[in-house]
VOGU-3710 file (C-alpha; in Angstrom, 3 decimals, decimal comma):
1> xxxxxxxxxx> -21,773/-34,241/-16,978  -18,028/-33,288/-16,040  -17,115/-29,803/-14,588  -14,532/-27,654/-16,825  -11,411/-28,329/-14,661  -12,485/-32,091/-15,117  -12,725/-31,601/-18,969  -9,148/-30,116/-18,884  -7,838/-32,591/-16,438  -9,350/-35,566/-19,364
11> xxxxxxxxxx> -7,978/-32,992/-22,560  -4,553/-32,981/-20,884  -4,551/-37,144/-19,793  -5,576/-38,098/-23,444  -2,878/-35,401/-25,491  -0,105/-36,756/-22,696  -1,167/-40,309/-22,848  -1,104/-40,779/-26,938  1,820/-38,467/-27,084  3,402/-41,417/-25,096
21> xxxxxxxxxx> 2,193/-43,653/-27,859  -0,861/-44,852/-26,123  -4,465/-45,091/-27,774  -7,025/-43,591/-25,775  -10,439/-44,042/-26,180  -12,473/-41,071/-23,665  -15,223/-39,211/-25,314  -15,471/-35,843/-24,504  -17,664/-34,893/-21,370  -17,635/-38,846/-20,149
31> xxxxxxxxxx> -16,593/-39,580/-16,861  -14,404/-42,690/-18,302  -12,489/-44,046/-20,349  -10,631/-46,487/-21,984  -6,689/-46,561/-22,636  -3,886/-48,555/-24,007  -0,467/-47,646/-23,256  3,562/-48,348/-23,516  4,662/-50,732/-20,987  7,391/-47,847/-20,004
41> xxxxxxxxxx> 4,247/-45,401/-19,443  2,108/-47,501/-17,246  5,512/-48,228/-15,205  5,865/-45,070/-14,327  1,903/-44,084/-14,048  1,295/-47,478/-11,883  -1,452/-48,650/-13,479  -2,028/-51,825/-15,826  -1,048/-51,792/-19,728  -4,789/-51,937/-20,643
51> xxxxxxxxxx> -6,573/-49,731/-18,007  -9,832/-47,469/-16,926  -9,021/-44,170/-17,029  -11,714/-42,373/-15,129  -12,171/-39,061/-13,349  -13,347/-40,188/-10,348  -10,922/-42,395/-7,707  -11,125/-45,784/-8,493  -9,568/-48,932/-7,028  -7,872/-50,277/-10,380
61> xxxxxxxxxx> -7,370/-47,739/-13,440  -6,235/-44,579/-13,566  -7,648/-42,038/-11,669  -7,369/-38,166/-13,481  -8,052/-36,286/-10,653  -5,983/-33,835/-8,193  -6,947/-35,926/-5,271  -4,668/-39,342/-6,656  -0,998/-39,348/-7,874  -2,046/-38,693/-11,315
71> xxxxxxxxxx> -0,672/-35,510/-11,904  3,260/-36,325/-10,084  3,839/-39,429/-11,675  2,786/-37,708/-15,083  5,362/-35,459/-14,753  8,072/-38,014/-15,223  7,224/-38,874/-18,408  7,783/-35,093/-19,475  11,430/-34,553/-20,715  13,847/-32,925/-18,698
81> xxxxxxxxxx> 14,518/-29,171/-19,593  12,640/-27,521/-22,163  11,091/-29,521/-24,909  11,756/-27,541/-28,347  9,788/-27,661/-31,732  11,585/-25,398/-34,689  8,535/-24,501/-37,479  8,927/-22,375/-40,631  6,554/-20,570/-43,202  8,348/-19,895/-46,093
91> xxxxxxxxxx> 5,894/-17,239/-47,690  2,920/-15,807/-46,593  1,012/-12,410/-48,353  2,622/-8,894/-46,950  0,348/-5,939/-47,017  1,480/-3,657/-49,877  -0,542/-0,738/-49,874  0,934/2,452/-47,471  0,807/1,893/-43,533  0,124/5,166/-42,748
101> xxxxxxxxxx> -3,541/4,467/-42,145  -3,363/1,782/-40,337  -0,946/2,935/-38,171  -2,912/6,057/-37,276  -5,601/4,209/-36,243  -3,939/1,530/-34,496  -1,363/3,607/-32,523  -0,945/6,934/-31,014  1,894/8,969/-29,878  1,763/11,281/-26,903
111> xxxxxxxxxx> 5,334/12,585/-26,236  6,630/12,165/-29,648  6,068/13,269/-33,479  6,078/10,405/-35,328  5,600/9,737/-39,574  6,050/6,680/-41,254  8,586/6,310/-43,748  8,345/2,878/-45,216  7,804/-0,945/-45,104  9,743/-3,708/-45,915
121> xxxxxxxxxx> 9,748/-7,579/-45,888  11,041/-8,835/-42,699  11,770/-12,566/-40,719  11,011/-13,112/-37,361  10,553/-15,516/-34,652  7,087/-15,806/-32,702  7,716/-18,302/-29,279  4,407/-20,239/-27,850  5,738/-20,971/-24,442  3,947/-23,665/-22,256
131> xxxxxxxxxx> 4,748/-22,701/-18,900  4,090/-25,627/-15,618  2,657/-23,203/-12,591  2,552/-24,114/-9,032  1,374/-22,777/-5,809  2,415/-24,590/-2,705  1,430/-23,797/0,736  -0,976/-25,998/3,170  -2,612/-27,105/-0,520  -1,497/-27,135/-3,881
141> xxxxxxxxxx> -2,515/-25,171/-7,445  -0,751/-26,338/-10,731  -1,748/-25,070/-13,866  -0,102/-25,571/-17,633  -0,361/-21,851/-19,078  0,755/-20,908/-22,389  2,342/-17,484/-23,455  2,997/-16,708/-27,275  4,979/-13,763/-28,382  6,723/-11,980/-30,968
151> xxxxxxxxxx> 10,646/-12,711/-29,494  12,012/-9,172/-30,875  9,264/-6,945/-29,060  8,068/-9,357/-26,470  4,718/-8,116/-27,350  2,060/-10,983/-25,770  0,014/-12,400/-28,723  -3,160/-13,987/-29,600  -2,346/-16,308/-32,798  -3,552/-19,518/-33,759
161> xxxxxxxxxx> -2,123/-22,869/-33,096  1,038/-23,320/-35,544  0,920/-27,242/-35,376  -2,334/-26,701/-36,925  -1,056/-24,471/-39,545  -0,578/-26,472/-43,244  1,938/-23,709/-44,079  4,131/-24,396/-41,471  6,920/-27,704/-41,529  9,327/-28,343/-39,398
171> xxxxxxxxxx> 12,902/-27,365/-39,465  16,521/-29,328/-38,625  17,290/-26,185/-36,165  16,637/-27,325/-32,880  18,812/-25,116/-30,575  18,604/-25,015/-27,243  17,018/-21,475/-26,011  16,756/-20,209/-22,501  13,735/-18,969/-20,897  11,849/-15,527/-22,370
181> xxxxxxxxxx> 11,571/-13,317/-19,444  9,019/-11,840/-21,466  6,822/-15,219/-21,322  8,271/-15,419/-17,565  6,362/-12,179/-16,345  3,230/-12,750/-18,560  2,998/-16,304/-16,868  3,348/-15,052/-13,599  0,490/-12,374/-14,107  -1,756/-15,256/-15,880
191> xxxxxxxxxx> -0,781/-17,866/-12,709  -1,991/-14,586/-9,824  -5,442/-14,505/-12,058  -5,504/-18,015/-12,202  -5,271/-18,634/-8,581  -7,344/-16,048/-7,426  -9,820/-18,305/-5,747  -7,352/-20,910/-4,529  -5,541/-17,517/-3,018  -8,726/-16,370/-1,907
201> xxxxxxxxxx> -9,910/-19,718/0,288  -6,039/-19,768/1,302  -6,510/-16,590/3,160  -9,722/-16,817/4,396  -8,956/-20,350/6,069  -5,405/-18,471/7,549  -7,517/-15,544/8,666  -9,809/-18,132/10,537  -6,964/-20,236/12,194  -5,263/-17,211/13,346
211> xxxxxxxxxx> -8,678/-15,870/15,264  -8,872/-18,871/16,510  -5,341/-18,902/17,874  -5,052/-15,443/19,050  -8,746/-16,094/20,838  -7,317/-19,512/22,668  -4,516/-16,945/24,007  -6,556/-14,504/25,564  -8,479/-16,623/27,031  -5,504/-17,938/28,719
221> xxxxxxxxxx> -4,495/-14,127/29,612  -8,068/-13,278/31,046  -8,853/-16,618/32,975  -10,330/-14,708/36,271  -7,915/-14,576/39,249  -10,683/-16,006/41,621  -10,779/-19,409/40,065  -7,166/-19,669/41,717  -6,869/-20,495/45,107  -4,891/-17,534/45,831
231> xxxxxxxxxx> -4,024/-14,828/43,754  -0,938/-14,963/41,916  1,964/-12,396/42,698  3,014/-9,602/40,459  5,895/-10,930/38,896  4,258/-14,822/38,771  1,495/-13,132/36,395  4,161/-11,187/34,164  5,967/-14,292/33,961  3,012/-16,406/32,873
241> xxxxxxxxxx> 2,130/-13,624/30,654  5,374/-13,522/29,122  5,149/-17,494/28,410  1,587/-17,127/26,943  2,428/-14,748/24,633  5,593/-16,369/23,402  3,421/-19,502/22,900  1,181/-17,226/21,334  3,501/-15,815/18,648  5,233/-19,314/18,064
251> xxxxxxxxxx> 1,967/-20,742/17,057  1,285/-17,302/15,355  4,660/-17,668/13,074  4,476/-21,543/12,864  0,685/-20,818/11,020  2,148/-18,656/8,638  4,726/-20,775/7,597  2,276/-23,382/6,493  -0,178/-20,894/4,751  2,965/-19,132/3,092
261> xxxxxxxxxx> 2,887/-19,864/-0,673  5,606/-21,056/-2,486  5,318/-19,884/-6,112  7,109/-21,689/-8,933  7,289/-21,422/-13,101  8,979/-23,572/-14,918  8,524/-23,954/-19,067  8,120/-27,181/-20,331  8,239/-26,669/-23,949  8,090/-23,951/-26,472
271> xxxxxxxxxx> 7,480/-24,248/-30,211  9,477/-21,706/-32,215  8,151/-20,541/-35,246  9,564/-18,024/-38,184  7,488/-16,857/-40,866  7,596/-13,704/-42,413  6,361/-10,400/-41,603  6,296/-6,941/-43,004  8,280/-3,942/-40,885  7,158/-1,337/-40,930
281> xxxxxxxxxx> 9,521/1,575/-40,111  8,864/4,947/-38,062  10,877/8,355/-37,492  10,358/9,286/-33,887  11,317/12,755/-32,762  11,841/14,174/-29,519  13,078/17,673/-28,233  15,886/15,833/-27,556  16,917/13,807/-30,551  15,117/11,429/-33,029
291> xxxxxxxxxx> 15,357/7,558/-33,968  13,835/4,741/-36,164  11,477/2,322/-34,495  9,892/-1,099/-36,072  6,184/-1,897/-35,734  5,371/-5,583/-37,689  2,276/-6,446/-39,423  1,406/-9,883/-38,766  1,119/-11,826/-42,242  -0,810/-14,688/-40,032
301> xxxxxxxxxx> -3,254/-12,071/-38,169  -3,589/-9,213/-40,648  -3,057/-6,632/-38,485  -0,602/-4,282/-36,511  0,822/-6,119/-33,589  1,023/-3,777/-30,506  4,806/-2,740/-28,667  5,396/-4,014/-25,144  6,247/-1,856/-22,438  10,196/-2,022/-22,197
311> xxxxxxxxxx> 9,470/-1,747/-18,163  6,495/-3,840/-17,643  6,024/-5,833/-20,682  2,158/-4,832/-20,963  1,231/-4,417/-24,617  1,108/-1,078/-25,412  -1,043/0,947/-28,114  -0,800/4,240/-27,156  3,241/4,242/-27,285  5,350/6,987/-25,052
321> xxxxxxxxxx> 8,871/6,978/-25,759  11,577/6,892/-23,183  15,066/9,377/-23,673  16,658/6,417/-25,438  13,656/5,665/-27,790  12,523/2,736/-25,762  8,740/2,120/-25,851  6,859/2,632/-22,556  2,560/2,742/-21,139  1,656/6,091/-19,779
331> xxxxxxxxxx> 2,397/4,652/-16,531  6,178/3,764/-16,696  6,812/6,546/-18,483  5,445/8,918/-15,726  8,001/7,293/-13,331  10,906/7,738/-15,709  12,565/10,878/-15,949  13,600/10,873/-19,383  10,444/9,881/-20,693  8,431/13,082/-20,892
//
């Protein structure tokens, strides 16, 4: 039996391995493995043409496990900046009965009055970023998160695989695009949950090196007088003092430097897709002026996508509106002035 992390450690070598045009042979579950690869791929992993690829270490093969070099040499053979895949649906089915339903139930309003006055067929762009996480500090945590989100609200979504959608082809547009701040925040939040534990053992094994520090100290500060042979003047003890505690705090600050972590993001790849969607359009008013605002109905999901936060990204249902119409939680929009 293999452990989850091991099953995504063997999902991850067998996708990365035959996307390199390797064959890979490694039920599910199974310890080992079987693989064929590129002479340009086992160059860079180190390991023979025809090889063992195995969880556990092992003195020939390859060895998919934190412990070896799997996971560094691997990321050579990942292109350099962000790998981009351009998909489009051509048509999908738009809801055409009224919105006013759904959007009663799906969304409320505090600070504003709002009615909706239409819906219309609408193109947009929905970006499922894949997002390399690290943690480095006296060990190290990497992680390959994904984020997917509608790019005009930068509302975090939950939709299906598009690679495994038979509506969806691929298009010539490949332009370059930089990374979604958006997907940059919601990766950060999903790499702090992530690492919890890893955090966790971090600080606990800091916590015990520093009591073990600070304890060596004191006991250098409180050796008893009469195991000297005479007792020390009053300035030879503030001066030994002095040097114990600047010992002290040396070791102190050198500890923390090695337990400090040193976070990292860095997307790898991001597949772009456009398919259609239905707008549907709202008149906000405020005391102090009014506005339209889109909300999209996703033709993939079925349903009312939420807005994010236009201060903390967080997808939002129950919407408060800012002085300049921009979305907010209950939260931000206590801390902005305007907002109320």
């Amino acid at each position: 039996m293999t452990t989850p992390i091991q099953d995504r450690l063997r999902s991850f070598a067998v996708g990365l391995l035959e996307n390199q045009g390797g064959l890979i042979e490694w039920p599910e579950h199974e310890t080992q493995g079987l693989a064929v690869l590129p002479r340009s791929a086992a160059a860079v992993l180190q390991c023979p043409e025809t090889t063992t690829v195995a969880i556990e270490p092992m003195d020939s093969g390859l060895s998919v496990n934190l412990a070896s070099m799997f996971v560094e040499r691997a990321e050579q053979l990942f292109p350099k900046g962000v790998s981009t895949l351009t998909l489009k649906i051509e048509s999908l089915y738009l809801k055409k009965s009224s919105m006013e339903e759904p959007v009663a139930r799906a969304f409320a309003f505090p600070n504003a009055r709002v009615k909706v006055i239409g819906a219309t067929a609408d193109r947009l762009e929905y970006q499922y970023w894949h997002i390399a996480a690290c943690l480095e500090s006296d060990e190290r945590w990497e992680d390959l998160l994904s984020v997917t989100l509608n790019s005009r609200t930068g509302a975090l979504l939950d939709l299906p695989d598009p690679l495994a959608n038979a509506d969806a082809h691929i298009t010539n547009t490949q332009d370059a695009i930089g990374p979604s701040e958006a997907a940059m925040v919601a990766a950060a939040d999903m790499a702090r949950s992530r690492a919890a534990g890893f955090i966790a053992r971090l600080e606990q094994r800091m916590a015990r090196d520093l009591q073990r520090i600070r304890g060596y100290y004191q006991a250098l500060l409180d050796e008893p007088l009469e195991r000297q042979r005479k007792p020390f003047e009053p300035q030879v003890m503030a001066a030994r003092r002095q040097a114990v505690e600047l010992e002290s705090s040396r070791k102190i600050d050198e500890l923390r430097q090695r337990y400090a972590l040193r976070p990292s993001l860095r997307p790898v790849a991001v597949v772009r897709l456009s398919t259609p969607t239905l707008a549907v359009q709202l008149q906000v008013q405020r005391r102090d002026g009014e506005a339209r605002v889109n909300i999209y109905w996703n033709a993939i999901t079925k349903t009312l996508e939420p807005l994010a936060c236009s201060r903390c990204r967080c997808n939002i249902h129950s919407v408060w509106f800012a002085r300049d119409f921009a979305p907010l939680c209950k939260a931000c929009c206590a801390q902005n002035p305007g907002g109320h």
